[in-house]
Biopython code that builds the backbone (N, CA, C, O; Angstrom):
import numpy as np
from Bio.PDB.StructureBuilder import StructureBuilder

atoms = [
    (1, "UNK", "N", (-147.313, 58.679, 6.634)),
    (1, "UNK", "CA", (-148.516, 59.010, 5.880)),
    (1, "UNK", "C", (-149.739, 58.785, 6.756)),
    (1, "UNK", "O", (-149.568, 57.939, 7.634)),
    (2, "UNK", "N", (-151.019, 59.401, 6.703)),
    (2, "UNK", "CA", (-151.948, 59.682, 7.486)),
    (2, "UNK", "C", (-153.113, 59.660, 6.071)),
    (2, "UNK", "O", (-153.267, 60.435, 5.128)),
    (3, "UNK", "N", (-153.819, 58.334, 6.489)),
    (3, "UNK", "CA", (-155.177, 58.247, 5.415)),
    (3, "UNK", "C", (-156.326, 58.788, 6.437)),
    (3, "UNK", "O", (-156.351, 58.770, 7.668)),
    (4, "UNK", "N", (-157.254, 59.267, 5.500)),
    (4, "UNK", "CA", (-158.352, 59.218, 6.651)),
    (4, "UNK", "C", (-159.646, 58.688, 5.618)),
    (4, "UNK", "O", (-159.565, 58.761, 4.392)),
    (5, "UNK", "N", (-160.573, 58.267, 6.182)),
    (5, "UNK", "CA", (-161.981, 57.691, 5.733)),
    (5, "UNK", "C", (-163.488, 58.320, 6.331)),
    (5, "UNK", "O", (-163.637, 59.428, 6.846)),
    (6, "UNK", "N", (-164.285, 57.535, 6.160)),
    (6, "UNK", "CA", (-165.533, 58.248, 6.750)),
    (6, "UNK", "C", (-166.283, 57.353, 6.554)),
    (6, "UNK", "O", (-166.741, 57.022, 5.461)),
    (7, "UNK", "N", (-166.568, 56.685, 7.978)),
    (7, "UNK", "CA", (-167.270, 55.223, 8.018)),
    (7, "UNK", "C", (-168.950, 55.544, 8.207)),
    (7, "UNK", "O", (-169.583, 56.288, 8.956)),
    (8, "UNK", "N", (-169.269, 54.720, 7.279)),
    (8, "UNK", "CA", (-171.083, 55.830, 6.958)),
    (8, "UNK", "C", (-171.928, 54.094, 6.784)),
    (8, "UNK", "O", (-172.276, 54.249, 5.613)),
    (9, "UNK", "N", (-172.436, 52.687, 7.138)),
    (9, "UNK", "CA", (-172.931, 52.217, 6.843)),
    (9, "UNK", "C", (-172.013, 51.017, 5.981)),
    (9, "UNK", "O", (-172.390, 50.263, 5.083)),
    (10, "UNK", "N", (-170.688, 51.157, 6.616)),
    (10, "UNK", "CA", (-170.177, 50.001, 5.560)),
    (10, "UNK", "C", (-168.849, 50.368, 6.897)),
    (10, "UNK", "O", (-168.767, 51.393, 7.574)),
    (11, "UNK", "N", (-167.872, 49.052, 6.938)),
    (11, "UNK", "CA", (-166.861, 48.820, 8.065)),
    (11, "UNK", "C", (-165.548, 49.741, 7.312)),
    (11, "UNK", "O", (-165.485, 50.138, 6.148)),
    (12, "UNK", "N", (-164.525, 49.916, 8.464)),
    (12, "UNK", "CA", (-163.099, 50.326, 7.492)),
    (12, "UNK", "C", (-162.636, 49.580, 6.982)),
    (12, "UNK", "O", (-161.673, 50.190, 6.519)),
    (13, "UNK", "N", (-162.534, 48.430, 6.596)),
    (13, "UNK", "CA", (-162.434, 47.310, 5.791)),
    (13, "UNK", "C", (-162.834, 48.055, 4.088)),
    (13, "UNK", "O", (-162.162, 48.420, 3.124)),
    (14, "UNK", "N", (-163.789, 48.020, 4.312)),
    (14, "UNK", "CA", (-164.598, 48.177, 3.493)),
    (14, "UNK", "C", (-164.363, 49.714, 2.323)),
    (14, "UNK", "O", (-164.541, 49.799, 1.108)),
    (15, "UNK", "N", (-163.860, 50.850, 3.431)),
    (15, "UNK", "CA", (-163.743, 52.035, 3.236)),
    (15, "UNK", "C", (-162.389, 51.710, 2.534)),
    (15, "UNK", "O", (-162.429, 51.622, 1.307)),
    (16, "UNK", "N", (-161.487, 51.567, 3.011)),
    (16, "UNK", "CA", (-160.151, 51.015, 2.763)),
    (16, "UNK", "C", (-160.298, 50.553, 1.174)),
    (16, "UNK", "O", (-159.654, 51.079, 0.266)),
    (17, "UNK", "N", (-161.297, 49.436, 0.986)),
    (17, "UNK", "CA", (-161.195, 48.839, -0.418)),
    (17, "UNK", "C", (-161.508, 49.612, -1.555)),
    (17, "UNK", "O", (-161.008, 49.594, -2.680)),
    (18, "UNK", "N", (-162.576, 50.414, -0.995)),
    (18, "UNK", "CA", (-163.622, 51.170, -1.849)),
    (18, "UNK", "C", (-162.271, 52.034, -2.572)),
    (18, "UNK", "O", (-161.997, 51.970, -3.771)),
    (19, "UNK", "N", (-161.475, 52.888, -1.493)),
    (19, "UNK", "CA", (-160.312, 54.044, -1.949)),
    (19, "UNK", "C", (-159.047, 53.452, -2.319)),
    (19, "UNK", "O", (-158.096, 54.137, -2.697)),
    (20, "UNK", "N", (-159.014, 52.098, -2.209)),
    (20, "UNK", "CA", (-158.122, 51.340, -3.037)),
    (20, "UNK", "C", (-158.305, 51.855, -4.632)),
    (20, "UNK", "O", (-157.742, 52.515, -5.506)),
    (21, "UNK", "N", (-159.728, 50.917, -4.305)),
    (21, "UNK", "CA", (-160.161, 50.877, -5.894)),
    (21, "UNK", "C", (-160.153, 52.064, -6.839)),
    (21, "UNK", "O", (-160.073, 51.957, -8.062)),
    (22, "UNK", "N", (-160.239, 53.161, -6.192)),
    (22, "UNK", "CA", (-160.673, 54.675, -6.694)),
    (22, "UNK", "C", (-159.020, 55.199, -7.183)),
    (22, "UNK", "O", (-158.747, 55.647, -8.296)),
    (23, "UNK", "N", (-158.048, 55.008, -6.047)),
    (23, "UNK", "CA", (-156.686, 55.306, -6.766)),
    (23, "UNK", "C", (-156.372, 54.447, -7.554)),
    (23, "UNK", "O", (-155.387, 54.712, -8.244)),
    (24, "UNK", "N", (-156.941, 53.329, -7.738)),
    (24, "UNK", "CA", (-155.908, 52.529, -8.900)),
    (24, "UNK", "C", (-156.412, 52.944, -10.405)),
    (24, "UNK", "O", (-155.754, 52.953, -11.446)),
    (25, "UNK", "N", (-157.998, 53.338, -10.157)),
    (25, "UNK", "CA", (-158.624, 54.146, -11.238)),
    (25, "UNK", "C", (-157.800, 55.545, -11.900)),
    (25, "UNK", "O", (-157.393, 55.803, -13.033)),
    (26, "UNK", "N", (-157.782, 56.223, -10.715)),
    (26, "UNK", "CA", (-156.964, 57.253, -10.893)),
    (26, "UNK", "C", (-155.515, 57.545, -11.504)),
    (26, "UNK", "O", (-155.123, 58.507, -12.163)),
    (27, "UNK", "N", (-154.839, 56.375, -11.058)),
    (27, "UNK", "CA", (-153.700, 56.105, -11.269)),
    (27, "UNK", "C", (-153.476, 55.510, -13.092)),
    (27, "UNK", "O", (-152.619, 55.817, -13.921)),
    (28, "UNK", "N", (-154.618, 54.603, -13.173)),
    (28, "UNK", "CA", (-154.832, 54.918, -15.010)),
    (28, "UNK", "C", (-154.960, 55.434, -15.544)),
    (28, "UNK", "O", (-154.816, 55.021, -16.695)),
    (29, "UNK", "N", (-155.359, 56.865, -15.371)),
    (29, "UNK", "CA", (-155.221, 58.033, -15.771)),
    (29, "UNK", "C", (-154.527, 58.600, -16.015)),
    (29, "UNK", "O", (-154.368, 59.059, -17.146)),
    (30, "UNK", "N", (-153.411, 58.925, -14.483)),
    (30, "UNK", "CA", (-152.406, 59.383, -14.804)),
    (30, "UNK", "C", (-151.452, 59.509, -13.444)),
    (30, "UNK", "O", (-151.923, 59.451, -12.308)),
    (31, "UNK", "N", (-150.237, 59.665, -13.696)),
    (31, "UNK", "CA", (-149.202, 59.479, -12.875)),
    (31, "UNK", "C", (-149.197, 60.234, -11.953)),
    (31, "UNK", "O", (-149.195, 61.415, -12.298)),
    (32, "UNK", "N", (-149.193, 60.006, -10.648)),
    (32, "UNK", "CA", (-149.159, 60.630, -9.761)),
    (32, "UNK", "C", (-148.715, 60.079, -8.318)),
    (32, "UNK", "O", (-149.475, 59.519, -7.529)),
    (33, "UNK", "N", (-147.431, 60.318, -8.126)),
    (33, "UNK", "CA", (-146.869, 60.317, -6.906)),
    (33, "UNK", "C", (-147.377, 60.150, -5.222)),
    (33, "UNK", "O", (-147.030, 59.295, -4.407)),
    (34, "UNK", "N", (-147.993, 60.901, -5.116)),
    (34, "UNK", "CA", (-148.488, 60.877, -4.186)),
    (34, "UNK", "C", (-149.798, 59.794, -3.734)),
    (34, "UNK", "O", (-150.025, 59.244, -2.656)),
    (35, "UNK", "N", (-150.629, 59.745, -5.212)),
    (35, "UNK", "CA", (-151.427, 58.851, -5.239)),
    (35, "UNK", "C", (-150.638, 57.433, -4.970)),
    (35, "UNK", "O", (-150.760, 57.263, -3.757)),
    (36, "UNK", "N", (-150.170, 56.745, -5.309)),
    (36, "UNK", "CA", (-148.612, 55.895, -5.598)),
    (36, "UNK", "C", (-148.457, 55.457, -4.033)),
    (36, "UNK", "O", (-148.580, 54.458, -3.323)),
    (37, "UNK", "N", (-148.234, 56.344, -3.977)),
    (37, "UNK", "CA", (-147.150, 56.537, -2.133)),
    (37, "UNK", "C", (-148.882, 56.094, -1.059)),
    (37, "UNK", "O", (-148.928, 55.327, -0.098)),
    (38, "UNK", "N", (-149.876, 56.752, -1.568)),
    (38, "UNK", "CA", (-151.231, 56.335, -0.727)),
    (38, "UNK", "C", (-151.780, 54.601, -1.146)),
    (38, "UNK", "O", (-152.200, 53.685, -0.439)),
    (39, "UNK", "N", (-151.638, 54.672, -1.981)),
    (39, "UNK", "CA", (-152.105, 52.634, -2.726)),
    (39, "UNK", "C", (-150.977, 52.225, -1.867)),
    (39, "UNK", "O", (-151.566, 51.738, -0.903)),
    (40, "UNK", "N", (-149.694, 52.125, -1.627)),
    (40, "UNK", "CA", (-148.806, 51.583, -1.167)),
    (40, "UNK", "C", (-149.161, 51.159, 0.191)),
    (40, "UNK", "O", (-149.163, 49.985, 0.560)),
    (41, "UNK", "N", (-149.439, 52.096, 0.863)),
    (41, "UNK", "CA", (-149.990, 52.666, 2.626)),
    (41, "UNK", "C", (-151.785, 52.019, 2.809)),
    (41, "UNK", "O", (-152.402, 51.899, 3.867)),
    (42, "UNK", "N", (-152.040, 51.849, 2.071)),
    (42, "UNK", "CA", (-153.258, 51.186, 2.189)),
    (42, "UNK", "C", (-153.440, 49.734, 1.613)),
    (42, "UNK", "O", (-154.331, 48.963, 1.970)),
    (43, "UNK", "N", (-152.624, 49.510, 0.821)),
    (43, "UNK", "CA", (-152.320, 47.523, 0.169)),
    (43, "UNK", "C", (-151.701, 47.230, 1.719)),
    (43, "UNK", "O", (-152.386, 46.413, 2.335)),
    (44, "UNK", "N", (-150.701, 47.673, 2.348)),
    (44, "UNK", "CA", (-150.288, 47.147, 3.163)),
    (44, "UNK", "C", (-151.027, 47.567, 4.581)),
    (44, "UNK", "O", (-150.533, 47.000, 5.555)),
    (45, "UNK", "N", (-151.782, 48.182, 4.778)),
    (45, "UNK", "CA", (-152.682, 48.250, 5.565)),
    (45, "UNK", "C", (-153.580, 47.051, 5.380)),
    (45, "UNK", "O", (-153.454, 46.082, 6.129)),
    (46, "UNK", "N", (-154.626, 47.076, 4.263)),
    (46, "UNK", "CA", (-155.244, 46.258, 3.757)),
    (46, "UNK", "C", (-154.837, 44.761, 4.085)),
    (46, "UNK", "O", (-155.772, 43.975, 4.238)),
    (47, "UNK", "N", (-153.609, 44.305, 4.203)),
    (47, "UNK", "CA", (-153.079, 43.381, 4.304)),
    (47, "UNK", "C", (-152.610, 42.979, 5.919)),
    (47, "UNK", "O", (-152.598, 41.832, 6.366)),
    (48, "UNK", "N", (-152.349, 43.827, 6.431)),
    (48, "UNK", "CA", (-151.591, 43.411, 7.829)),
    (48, "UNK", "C", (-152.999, 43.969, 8.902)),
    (48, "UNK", "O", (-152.801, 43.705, 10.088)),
    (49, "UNK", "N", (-153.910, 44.455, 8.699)),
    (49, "UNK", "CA", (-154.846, 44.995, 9.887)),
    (49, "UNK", "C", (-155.606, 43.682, 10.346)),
    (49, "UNK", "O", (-155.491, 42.577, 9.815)),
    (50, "UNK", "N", (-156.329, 43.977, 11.331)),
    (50, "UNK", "CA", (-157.129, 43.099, 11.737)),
    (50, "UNK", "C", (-158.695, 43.395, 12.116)),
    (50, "UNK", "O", (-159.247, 43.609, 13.196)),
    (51, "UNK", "N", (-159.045, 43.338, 11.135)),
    (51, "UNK", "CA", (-160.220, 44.008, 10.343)),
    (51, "UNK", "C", (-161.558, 43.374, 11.821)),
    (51, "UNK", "O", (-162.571, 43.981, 12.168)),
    (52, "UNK", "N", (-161.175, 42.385, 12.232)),
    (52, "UNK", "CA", (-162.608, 41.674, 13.106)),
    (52, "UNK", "C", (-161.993, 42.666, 14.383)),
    (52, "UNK", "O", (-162.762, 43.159, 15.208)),
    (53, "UNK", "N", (-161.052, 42.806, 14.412)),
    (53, "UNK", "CA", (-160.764, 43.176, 16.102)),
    (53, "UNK", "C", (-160.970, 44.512, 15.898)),
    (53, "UNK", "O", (-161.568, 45.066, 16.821)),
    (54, "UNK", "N", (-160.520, 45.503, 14.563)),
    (54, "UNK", "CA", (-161.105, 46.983, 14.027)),
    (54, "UNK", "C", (-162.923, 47.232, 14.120)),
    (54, "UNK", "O", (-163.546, 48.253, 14.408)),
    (55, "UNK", "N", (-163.276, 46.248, 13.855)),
    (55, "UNK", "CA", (-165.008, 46.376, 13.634)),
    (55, "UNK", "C", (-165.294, 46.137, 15.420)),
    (55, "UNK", "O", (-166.059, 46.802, 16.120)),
    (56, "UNK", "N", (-164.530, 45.128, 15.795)),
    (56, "UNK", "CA", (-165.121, 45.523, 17.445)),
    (56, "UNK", "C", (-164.721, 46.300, 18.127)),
    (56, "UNK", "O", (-165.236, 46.343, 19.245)),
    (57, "UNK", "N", (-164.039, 46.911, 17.926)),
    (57, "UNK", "CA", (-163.735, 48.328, 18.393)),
    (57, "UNK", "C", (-164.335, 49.583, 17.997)),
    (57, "UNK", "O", (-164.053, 50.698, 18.437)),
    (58, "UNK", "N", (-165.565, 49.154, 16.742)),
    (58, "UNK", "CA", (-166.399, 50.276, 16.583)),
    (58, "UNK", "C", (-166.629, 50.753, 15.486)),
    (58, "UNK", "O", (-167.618, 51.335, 15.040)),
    (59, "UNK", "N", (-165.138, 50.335, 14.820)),
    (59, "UNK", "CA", (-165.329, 51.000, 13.170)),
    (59, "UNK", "C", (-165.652, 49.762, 12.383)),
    (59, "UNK", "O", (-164.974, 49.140, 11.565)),
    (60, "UNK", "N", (-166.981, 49.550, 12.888)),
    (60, "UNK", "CA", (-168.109, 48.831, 11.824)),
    (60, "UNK", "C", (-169.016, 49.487, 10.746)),
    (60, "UNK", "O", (-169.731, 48.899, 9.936)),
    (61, "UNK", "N", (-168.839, 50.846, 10.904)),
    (61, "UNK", "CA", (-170.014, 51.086, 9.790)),
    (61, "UNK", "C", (-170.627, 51.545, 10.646)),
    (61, "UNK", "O", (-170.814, 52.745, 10.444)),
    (62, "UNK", "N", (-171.343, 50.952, 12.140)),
    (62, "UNK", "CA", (-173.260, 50.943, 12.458)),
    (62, "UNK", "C", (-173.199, 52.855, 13.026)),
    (62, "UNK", "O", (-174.024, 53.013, 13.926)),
    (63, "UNK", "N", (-172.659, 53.799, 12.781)),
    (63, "UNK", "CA", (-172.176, 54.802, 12.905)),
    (63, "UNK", "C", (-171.977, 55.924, 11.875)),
    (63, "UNK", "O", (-172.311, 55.386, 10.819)),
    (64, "UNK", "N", (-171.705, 56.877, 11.670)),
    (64, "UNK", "CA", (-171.133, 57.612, 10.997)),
    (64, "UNK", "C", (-169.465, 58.397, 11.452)),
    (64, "UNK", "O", (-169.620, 59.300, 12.274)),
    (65, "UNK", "N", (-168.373, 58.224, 11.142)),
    (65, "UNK", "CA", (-167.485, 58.687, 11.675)),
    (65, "UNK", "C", (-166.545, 58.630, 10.974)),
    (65, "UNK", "O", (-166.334, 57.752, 10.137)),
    (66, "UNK", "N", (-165.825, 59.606, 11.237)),
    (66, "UNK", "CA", (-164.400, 60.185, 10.043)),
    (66, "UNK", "C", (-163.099, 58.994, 11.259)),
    (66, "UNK", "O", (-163.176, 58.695, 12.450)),
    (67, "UNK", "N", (-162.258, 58.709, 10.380)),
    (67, "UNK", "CA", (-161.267, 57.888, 11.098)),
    (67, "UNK", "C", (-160.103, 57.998, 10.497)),
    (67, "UNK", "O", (-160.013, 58.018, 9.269)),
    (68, "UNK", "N", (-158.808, 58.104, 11.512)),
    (68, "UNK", "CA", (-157.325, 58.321, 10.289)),
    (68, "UNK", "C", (-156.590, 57.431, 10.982)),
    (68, "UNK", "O", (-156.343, 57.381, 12.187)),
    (69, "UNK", "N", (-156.203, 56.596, 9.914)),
    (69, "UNK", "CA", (-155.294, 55.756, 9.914)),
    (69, "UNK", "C", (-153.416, 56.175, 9.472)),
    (69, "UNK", "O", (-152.862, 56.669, 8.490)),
    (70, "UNK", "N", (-152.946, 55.636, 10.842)),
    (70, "UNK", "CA", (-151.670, 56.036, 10.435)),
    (70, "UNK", "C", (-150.834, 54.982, 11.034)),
    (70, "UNK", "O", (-151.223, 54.099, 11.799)),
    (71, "UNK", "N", (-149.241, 55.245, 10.450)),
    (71, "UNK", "CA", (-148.398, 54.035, 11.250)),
    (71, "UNK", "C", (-147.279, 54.442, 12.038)),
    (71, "UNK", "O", (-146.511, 55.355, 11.738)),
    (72, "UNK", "N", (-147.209, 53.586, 13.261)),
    (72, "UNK", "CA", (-146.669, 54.723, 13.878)),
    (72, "UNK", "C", (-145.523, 52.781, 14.231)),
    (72, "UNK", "O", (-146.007, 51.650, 14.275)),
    (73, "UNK", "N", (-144.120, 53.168, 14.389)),
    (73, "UNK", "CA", (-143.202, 52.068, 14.578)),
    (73, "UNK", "C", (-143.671, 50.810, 13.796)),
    (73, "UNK", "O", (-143.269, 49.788, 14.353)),
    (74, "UNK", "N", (-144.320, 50.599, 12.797)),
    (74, "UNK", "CA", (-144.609, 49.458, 12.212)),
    (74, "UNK", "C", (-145.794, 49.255, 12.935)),
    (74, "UNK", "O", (-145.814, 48.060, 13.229)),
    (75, "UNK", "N", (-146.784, 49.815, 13.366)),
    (75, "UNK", "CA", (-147.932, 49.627, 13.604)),
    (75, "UNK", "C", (-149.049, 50.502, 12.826)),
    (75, "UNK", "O", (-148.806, 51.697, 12.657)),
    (76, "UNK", "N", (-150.240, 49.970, 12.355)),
    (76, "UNK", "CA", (-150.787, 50.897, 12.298)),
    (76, "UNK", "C", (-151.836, 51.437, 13.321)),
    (76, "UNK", "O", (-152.186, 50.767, 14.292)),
    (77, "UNK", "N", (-152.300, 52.637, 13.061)),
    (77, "UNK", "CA", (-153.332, 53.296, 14.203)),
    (77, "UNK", "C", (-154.225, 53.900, 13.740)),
    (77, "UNK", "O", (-154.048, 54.587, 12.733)),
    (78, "UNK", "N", (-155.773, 53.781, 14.527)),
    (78, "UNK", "CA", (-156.306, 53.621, 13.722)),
    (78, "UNK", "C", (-157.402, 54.860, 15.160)),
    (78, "UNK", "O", (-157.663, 54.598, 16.334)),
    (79, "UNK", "N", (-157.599, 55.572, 14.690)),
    (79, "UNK", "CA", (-158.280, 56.743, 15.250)),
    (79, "UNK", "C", (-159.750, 57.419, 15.042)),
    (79, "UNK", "O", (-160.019, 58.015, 13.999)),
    (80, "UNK", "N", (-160.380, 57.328, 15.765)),
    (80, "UNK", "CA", (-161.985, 58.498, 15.533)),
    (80, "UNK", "C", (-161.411, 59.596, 15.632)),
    (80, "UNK", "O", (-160.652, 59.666, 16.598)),
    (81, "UNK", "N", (-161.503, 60.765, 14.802)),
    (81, "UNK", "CA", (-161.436, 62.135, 14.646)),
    (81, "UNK", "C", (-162.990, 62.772, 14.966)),
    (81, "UNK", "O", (-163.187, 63.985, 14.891)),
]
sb = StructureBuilder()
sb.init_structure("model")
sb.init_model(0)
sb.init_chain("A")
sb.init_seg("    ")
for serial, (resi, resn, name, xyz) in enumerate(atoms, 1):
    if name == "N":
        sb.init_residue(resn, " ", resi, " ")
    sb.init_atom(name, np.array(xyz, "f"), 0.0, 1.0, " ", f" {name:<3s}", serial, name[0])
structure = sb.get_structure()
């Protein structure tokens, strides 16, 4: 799976939580699979990244930039597009 974000004034940390929050909204609504399969890929993102060593590498926010996160062998990766 391949998330992507758009870091505008706030860190990927941050972006990450925000679209947490938005599928779990969604997901009260109504059932959806795919949504499901993305909360999954991002709780455990959310959980295993290393959010200080991500922000010094750039995706702080002080920028505007689209970024996709993906996992590649039990890693994740974390990309400027």
């Amino acid at each position: 799976m391949v998330v992507e974000f758009v870091l505008n004034g706030h860190c990927i940390e941050t972006a990450a939580r925000k679209r947490y929050e938005q599928i779990v909204l969604e997901l009260l609504k109504r059932d959806d699979e795919k949504l499901e399969r993305e909360l999954e890929f991002i709780t455990e993102f959310l959980k295993k990244a290393d959010f200080g060593e991500l922000r010094r590498m750039g995706f702080d926010g002080s920028r505007k930039i689209r970024v996709r996160v993906k996992k590649v062998d039990g890693k994740f990766i974390v990309e400027e597009l």
